[in-house]
Rosetta silent file (secondary structure, phi, psi, omega in degrees, C-alpha in Angstrom):
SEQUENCE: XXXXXXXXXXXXXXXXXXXXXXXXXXXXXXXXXXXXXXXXXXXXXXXXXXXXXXXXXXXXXXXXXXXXXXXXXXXXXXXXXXXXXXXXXXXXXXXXXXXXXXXXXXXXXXXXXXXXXXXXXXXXXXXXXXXXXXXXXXXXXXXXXXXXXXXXXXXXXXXXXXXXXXXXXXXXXXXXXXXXXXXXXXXXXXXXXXXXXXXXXXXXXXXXXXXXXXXXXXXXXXXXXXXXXXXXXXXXXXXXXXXXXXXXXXXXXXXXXXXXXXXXXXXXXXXXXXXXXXXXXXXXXXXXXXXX
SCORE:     score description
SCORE:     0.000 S_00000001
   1 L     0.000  133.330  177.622  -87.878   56.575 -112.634 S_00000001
   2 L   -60.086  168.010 -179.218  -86.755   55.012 -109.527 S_00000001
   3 L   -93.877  -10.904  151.920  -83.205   55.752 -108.271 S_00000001
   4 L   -51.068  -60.403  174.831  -81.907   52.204 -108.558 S_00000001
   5 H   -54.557  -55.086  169.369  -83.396   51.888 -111.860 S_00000001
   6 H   -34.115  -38.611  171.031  -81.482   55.202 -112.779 S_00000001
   7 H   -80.781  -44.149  161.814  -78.399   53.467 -111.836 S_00000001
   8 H   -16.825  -41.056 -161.898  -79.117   50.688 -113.404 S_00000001
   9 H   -97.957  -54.802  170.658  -79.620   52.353 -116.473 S_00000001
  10 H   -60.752  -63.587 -144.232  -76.039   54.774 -116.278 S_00000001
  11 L   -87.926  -32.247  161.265  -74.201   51.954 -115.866 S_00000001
  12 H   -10.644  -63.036 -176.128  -75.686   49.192 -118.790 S_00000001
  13 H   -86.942   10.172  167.693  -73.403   50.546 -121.196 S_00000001
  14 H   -85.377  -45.156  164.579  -70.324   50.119 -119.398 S_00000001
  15 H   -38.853  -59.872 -174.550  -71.904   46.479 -118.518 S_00000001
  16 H   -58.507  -44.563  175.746  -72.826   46.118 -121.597 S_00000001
  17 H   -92.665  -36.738 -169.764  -69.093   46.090 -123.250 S_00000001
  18 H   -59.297  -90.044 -105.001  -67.289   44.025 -119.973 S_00000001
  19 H   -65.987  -68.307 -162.238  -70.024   41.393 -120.779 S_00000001
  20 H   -49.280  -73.338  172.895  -69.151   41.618 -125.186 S_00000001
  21 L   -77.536   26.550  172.213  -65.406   42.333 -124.560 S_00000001
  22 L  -149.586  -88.322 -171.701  -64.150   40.824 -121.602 S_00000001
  23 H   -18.831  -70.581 -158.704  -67.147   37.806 -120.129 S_00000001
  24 H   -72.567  -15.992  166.015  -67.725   36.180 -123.844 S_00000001
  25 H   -95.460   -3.272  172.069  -63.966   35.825 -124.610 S_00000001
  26 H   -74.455  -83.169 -177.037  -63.108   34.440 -121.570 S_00000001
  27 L   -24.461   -5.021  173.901  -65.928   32.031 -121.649 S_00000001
  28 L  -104.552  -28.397 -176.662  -65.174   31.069 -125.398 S_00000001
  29 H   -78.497  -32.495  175.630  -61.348   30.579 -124.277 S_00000001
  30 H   -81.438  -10.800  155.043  -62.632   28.240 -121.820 S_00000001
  31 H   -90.796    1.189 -172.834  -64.597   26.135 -124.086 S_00000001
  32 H   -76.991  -58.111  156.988  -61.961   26.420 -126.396 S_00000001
  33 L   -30.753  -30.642 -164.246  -59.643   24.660 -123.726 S_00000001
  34 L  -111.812   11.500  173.617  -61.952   21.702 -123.477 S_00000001
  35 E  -131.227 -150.592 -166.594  -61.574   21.010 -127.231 S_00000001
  36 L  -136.097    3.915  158.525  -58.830   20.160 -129.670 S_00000001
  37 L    -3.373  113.205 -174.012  -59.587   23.068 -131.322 S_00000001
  38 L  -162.971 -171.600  178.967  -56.831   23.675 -134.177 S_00000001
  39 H   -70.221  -20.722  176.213  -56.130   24.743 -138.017 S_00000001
  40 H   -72.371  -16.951 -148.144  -58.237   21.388 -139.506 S_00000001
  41 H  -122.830  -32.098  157.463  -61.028   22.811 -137.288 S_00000001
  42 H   -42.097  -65.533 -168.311  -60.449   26.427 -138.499 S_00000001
  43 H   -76.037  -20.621  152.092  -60.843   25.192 -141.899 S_00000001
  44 L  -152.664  132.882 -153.650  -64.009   22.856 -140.739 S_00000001
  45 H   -83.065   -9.723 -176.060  -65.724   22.487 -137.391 S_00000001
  46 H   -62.511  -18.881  178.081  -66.235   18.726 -138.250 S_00000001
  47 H  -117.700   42.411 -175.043  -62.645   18.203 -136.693 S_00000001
  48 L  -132.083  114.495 -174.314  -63.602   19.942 -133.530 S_00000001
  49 L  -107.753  154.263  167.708  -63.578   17.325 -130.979 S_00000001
  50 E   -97.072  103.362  149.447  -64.648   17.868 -126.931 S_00000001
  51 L  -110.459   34.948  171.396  -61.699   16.415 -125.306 S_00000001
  52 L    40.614  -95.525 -138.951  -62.472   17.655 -122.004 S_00000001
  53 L  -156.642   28.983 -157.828  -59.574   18.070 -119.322 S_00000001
  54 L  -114.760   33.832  146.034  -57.174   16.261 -121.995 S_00000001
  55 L   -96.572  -33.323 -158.440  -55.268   19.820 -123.006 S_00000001
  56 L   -93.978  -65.646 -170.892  -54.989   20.073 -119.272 S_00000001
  57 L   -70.257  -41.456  172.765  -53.448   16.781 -118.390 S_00000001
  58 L   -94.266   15.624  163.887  -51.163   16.956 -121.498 S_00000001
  59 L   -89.388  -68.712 -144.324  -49.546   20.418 -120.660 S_00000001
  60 L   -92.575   34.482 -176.472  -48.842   19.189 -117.607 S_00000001
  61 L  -135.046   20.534  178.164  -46.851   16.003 -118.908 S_00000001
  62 L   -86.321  170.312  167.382  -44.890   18.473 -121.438 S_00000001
  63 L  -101.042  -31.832 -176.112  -41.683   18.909 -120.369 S_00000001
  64 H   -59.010  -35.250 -173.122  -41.304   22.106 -122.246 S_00000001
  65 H   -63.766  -61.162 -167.433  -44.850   23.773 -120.189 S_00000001
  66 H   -58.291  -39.306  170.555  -42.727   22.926 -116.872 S_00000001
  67 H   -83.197  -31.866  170.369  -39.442   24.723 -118.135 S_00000001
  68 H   -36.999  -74.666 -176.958  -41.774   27.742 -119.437 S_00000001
  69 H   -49.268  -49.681  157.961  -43.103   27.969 -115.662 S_00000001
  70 H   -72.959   -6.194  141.954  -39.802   27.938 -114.123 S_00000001
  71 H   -38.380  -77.174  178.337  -38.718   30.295 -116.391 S_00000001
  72 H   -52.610  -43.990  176.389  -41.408   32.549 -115.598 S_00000001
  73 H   -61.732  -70.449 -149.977  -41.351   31.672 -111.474 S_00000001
  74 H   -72.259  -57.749  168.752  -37.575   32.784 -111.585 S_00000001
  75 H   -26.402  -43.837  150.106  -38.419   35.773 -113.542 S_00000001
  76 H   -52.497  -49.727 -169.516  -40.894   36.429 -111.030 S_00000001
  77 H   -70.230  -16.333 -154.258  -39.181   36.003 -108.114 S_00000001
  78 H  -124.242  -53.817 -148.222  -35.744   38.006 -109.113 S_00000001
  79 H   -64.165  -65.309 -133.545  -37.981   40.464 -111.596 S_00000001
  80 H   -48.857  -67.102  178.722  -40.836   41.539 -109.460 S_00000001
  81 H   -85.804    9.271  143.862  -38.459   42.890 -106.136 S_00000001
  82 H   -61.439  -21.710  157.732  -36.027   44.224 -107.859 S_00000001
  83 H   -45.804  -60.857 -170.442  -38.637   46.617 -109.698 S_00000001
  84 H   -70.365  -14.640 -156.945  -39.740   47.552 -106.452 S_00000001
  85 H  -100.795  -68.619 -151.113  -36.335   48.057 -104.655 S_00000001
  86 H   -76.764   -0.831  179.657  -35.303   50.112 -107.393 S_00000001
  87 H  -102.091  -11.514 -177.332  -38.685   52.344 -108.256 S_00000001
  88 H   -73.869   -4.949 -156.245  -38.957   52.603 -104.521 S_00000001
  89 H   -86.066  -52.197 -165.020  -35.249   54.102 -104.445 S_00000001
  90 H   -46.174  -39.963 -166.010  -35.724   56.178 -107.560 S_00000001
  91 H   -65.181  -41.578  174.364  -38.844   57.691 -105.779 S_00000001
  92 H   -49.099  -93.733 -165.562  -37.082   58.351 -102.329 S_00000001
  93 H   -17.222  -69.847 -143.475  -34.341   60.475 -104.095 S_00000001
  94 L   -69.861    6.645 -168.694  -36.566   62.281 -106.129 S_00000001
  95 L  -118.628   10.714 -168.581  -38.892   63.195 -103.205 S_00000001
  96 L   -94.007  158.735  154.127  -35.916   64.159 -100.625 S_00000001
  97 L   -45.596  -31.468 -169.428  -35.477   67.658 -100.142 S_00000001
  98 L   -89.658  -25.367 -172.345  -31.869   67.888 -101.431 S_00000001
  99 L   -77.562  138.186  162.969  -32.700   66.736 -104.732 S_00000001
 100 L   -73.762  146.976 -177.660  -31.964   68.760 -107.978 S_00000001
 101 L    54.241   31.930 -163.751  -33.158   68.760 -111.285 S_00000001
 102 H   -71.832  -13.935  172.330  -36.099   65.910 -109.924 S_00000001
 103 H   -80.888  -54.931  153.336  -37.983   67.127 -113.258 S_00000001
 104 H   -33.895  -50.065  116.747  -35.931   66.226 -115.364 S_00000001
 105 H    15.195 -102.976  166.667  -35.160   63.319 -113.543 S_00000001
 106 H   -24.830  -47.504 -170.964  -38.501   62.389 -113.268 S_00000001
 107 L   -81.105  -32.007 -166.074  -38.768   62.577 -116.707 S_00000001
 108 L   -98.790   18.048  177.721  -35.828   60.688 -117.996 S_00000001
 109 L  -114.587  -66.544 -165.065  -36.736   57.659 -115.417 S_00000001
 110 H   -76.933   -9.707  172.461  -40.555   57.539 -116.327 S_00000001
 111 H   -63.354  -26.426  164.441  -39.275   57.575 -120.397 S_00000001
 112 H   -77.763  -20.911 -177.310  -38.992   54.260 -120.760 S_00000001
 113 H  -108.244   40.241  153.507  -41.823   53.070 -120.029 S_00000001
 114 L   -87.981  -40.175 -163.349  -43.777   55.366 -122.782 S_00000001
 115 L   -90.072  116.180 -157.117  -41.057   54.195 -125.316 S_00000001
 116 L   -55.574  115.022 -170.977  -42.252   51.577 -127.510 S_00000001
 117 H    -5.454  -77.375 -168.277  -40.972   47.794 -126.508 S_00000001
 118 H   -59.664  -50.766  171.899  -39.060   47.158 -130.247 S_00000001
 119 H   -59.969  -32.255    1.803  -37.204   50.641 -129.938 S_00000001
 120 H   105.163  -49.814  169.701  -35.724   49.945 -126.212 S_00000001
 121 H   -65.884  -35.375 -170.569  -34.755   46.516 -127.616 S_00000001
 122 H   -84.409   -3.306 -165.453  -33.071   47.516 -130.272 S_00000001
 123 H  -123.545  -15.304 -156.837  -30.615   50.306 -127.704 S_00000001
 124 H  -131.455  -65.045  169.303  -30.548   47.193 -124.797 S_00000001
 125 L   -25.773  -64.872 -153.295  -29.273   44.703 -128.364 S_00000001
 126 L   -73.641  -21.607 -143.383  -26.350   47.427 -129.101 S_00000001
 127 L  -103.948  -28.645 -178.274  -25.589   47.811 -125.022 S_00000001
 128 L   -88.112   -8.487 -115.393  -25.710   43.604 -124.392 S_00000001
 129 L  -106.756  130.380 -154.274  -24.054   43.145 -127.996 S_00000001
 130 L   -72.596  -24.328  179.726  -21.025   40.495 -127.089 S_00000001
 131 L   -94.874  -31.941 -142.639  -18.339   42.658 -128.848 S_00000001
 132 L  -119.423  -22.727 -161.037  -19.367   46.119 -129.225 S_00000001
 133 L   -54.084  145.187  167.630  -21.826   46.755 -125.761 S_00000001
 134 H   -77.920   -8.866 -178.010  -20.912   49.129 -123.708 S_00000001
 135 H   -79.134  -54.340 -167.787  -22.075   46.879 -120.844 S_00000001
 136 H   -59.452  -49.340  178.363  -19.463   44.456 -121.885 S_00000001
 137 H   -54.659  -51.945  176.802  -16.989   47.372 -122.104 S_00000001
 138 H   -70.806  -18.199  156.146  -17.511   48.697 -118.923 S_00000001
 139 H  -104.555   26.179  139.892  -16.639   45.508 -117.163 S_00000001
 140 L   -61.818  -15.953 -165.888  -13.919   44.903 -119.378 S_00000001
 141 L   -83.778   -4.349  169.431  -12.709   47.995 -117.307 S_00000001
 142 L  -149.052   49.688  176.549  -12.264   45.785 -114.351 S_00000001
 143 L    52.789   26.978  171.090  -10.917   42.793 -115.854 S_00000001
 144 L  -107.514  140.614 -173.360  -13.834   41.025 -116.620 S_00000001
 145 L   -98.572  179.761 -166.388  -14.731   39.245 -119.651 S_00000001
 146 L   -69.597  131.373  177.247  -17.188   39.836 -122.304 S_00000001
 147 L   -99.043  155.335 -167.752  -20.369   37.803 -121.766 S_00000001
 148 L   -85.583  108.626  148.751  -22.650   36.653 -123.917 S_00000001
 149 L   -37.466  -82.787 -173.276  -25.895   38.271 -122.608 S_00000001
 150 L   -81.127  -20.301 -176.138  -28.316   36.689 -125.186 S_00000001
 151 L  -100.947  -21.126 -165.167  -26.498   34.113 -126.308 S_00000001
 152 L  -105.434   93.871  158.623  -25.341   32.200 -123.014 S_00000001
 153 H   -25.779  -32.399 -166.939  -28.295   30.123 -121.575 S_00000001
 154 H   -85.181  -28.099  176.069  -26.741   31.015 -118.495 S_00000001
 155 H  -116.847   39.365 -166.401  -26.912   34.829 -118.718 S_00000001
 156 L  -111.529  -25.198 -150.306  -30.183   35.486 -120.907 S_00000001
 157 L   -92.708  -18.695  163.952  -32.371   35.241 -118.932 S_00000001
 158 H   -61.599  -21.881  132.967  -30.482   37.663 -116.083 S_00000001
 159 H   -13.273  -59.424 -170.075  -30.672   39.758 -119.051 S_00000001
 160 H   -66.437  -80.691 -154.376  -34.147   39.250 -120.056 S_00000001
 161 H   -42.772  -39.507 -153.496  -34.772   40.866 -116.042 S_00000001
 162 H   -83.521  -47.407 -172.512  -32.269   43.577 -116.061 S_00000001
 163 H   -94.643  -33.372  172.123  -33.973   45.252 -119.181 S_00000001
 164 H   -91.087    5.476  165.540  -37.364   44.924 -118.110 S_00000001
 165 H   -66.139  -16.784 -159.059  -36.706   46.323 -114.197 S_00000001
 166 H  -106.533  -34.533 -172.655  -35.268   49.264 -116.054 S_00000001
 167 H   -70.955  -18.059  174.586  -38.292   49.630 -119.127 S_00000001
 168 L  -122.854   31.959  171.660  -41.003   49.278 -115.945 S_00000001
 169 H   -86.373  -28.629 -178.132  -39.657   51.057 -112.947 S_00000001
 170 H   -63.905    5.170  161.298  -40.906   54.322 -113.626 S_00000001
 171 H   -98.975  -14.253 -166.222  -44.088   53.458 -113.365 S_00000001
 172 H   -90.813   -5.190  179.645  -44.541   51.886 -109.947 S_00000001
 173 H   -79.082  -31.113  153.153  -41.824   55.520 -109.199 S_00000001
 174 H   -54.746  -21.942 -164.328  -44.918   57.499 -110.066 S_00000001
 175 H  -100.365  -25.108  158.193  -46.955   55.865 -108.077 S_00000001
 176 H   -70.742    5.334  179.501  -44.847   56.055 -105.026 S_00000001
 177 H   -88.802  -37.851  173.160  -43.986   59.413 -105.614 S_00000001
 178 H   -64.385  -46.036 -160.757  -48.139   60.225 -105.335 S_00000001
 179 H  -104.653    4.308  157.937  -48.290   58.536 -102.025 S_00000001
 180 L   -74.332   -2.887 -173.091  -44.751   59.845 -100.642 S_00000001
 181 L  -123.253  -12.303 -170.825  -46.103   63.534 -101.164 S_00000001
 182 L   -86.435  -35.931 -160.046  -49.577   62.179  -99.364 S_00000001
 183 L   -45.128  148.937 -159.748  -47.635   61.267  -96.140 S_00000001
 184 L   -90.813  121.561 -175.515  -48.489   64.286  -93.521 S_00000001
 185 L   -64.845  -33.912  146.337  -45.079   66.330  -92.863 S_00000001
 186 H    -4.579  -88.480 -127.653  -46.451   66.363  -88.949 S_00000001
 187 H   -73.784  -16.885  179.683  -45.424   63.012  -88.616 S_00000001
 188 H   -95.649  -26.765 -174.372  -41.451   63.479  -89.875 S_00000001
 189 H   -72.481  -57.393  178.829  -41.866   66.934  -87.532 S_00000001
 190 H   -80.881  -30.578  170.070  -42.593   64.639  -84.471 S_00000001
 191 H   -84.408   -3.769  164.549  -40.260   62.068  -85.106 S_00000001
 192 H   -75.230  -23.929  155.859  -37.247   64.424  -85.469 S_00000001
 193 H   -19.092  -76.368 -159.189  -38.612   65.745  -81.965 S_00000001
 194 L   -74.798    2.615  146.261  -37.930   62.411  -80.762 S_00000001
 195 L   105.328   35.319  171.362  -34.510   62.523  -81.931 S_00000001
 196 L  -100.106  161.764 -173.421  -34.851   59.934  -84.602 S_00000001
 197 L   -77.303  168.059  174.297  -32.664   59.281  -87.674 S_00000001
 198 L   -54.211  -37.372  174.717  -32.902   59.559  -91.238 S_00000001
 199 L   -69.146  -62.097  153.956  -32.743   55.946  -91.496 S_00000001
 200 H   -46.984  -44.699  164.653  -35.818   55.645  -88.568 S_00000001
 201 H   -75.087  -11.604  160.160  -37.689   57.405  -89.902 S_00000001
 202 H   -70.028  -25.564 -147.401  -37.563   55.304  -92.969 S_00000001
 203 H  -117.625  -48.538 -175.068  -38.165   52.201  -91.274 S_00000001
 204 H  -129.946   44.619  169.780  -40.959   53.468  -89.039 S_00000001
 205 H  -135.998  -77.516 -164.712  -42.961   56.778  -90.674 S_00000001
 206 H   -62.602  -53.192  142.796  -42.272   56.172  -94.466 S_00000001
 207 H     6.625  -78.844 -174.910  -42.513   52.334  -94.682 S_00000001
 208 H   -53.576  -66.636 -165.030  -45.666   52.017  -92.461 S_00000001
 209 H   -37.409  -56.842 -177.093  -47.085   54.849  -94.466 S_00000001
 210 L   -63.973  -13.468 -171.635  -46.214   53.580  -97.791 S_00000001
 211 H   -71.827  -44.993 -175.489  -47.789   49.716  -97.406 S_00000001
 212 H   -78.769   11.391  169.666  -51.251   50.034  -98.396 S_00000001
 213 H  -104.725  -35.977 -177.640  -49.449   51.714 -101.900 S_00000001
 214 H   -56.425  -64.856 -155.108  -46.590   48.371 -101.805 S_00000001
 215 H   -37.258  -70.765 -175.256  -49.496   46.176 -101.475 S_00000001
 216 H   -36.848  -69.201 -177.033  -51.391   47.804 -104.847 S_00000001
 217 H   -22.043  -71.555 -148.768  -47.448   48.339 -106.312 S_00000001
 218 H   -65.777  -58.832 -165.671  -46.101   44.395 -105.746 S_00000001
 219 H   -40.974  -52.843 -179.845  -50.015   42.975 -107.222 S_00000001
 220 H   -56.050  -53.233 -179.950  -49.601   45.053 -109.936 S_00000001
 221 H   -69.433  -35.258  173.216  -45.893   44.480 -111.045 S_00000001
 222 H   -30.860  -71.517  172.467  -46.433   40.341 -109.937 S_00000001
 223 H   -58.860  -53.014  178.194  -49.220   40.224 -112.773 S_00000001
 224 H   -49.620  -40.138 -169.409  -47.283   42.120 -115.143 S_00000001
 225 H   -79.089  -47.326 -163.024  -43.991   40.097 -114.891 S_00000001
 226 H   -51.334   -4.981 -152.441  -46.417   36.608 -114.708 S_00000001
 227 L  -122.475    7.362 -179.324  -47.499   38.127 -118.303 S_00000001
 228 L   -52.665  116.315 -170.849  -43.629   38.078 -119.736 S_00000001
 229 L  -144.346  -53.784  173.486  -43.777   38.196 -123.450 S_00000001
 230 H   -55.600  -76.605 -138.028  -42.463   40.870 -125.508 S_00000001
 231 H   -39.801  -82.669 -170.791  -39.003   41.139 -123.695 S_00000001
 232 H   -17.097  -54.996 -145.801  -38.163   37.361 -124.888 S_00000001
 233 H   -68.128  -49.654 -164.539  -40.474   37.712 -127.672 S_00000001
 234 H   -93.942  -38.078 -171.597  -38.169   40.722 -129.291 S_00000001
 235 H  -115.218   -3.812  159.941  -34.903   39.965 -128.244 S_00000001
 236 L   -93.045  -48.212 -147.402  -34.400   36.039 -127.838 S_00000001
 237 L    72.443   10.076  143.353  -37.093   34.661 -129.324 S_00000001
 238 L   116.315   -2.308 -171.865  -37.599   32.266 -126.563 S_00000001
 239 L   -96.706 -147.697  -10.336  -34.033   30.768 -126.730 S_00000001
 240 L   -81.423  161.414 -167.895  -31.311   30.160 -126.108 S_00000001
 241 L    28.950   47.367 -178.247  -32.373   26.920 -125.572 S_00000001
 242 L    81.287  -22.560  163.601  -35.733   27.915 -124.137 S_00000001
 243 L   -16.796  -45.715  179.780  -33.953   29.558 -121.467 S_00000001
 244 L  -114.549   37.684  151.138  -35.829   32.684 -121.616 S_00000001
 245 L   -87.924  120.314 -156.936  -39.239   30.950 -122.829 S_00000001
 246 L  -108.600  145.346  169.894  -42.030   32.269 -120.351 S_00000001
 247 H   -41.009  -43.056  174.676  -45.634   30.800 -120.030 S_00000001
 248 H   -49.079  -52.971 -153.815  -46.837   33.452 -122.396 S_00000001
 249 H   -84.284   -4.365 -159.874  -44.228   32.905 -125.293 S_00000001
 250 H  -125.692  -30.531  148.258  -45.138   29.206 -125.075 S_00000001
 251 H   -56.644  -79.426 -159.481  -48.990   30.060 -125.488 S_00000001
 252 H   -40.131   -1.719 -161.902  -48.108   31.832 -128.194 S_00000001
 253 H  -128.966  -41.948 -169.122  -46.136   29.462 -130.280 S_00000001
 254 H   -87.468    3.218  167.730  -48.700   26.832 -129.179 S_00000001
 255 H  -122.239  -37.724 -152.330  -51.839   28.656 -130.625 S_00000001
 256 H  -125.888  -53.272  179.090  -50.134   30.741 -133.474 S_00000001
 257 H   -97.326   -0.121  137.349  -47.365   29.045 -134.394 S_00000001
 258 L   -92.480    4.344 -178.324  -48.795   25.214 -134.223 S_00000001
 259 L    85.072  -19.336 -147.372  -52.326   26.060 -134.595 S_00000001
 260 L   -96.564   37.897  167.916  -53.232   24.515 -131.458 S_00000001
 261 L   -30.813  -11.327  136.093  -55.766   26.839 -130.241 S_00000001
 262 L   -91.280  -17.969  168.639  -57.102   24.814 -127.412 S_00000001
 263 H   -61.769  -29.920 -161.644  -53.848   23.932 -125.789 S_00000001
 264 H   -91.513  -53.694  173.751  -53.097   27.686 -125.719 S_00000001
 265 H   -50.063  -26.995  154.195  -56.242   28.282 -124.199 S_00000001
 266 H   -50.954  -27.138 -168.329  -55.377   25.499 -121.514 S_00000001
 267 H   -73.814  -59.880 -147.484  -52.223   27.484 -121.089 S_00000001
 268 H   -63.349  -21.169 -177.855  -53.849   31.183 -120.783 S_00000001
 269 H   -92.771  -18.620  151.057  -55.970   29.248 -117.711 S_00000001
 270 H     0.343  -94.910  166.164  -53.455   27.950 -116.457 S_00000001
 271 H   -55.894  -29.727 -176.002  -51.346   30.871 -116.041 S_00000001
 272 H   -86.720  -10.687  161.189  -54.578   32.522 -114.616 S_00000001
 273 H   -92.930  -14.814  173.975  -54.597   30.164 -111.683 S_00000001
 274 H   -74.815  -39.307  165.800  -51.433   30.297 -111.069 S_00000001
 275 H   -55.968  -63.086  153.727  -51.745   34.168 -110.934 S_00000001
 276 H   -23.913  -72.565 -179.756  -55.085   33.983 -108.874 S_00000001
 277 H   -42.261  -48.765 -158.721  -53.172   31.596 -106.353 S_00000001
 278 H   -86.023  -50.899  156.497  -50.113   33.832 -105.751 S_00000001
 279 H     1.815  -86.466  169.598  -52.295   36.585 -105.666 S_00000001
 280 H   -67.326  -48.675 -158.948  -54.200   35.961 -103.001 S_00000001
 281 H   -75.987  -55.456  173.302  -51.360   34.603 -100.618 S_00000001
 282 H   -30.322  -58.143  176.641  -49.547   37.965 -101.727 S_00000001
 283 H   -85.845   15.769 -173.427  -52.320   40.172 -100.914 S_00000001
 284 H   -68.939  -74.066 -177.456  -52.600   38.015  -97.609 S_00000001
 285 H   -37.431  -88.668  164.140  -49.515   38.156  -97.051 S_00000001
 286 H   -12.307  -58.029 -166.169  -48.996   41.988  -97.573 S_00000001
 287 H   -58.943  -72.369 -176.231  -52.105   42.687  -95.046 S_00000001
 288 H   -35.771  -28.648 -173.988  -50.295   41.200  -92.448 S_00000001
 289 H  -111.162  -10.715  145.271  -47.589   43.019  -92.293 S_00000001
 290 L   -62.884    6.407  174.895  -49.337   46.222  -92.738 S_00000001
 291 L  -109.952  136.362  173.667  -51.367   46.033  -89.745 S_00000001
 292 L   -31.250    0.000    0.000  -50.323   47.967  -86.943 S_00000001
């Protein structure tokens, strides 16, 4: 057997499931989109209509699809670098020389995001909770009063952001923590030479160093936050008054809780062009300012 054909051959069953489990459900979501697909259509296909690019054009004349998406764009926008600001901080510390106890640390930082959504919700409920939270307490402690986290259109969704920056930083802290142990010790050895500061050498050895891991980091948390679902999902429920409903939560309630299985598939592409779009200009974006 040739050695092409050999590969050919190792790789088939890996092929073989993207194609079952990934290719045919997109490609089913996307004809699903182009129909009117719903529960009369569950129950007989005879009420399965082609209405072509009409799921498309009437999402984008809801008014509700338009507050989902600026939901989600502020969520984005506020979410994503504070994640990064704060797993890039956590990571610094724990990688400095001075620090103590970084296993433990380490440990109690990266726990949340092992710890199952609905438990974490239910400890971030008692801590927002308008009478009893300790969040509430502790800025009663400087004369401020208690706010309605979840309840106050106005604070829910600063809420919503606050608990998932803290349930995902520890993962993007691992990953800077892997490439903050790659940078070459040389390179902090020659710039102390040159008589630069702790702060300089942030800004031009670890920075620099660190970009081709932000770039991976910021793609990765962008798509995750663009996917905001549980947090609402557990602890609002999409209110109050849609305030924290995200493009996700508004699939969902449009395929599962109306039935309306091709609008939600207009939705899920949607959201994937919007992601795709942002994406690119991101990792664009990124490049640029990582080159030397």
């Amino acid at each position: 057997m040739k050695a092409a054909h050999a590969g050919w051959v190792f790789v088939s069953p890996a092929l073989f499931m993207i194609a079952v489990f990934f290719l045919l459900p997109v490609l089913a979501a996307l004809g699903l989109s182009l129909t009117d697909f719903d529960i009369y259509a569950l129950a007989r296909l005879d009420n399965l209509r082609f209405v072509g690019g009409g799921n498309y054009l009437r999402l984008l004349q809801t008014p509700l699809f338009w507050k989902a998406l600026g939901n989600t764009l502020f969520f984005v926008i506020v979410g994503v670098p504070l994640s990064i600001v704060a797993s890039l901080a956590a990571a610094l510390l724990l990688h400095s020389a001075v620090a103590r106890g970084k296993a433990i640390f380490r440990t109690a930082l990266f726990a949340p995001v092992v710890t199952t959504l609905v438990a974490v919700a239910v400890i971030w409920n008692y801590l927002l909770h308008t009478r009893y939270g300790l969040i509430n307490e502790v800025l009663g402690w400087v004369g401020i009063s208690p706010i309605d986290w979840l309840g106050d259109p106005r604070w829910s969704m600063p809420a919503i952001i606050l608990f998932a920056v803290w349930k995902n930083a520890g993962f993007n802290m691992v990953i800077f923590l892997a490439a903050l142990q790659s940078i070459p010790e040389e390179l902090y050895e020659a710039s102390r030479i040159e008589g630069a500061t702790a702060l300089q050498q942030l800004r031009f050895v670890t920075l620099p160093s660190l970009a081709p891991t932000m770039v991976l980091v910021s793609i990765l948390t962008m798509a995750g936050y663009f996917q905001l679902f549980a947090e609402p999902y557990v602890m609002t429920q999409g209110g109050p008054l849609q305030s924290t409903t995200s493009v996700l939560y508004f699939m969902y309630e449009e395929g599962f809780k109306w039935w309306n299985l091709g609008s939600a598939s207009a939705v899920a592409f949607l959201l994937f062009l919007l992601m795709f779009a942002v994406t690119l200009l991101q990792s664009f974006a990124l490049r640029r300012w990582s080159e030397p």
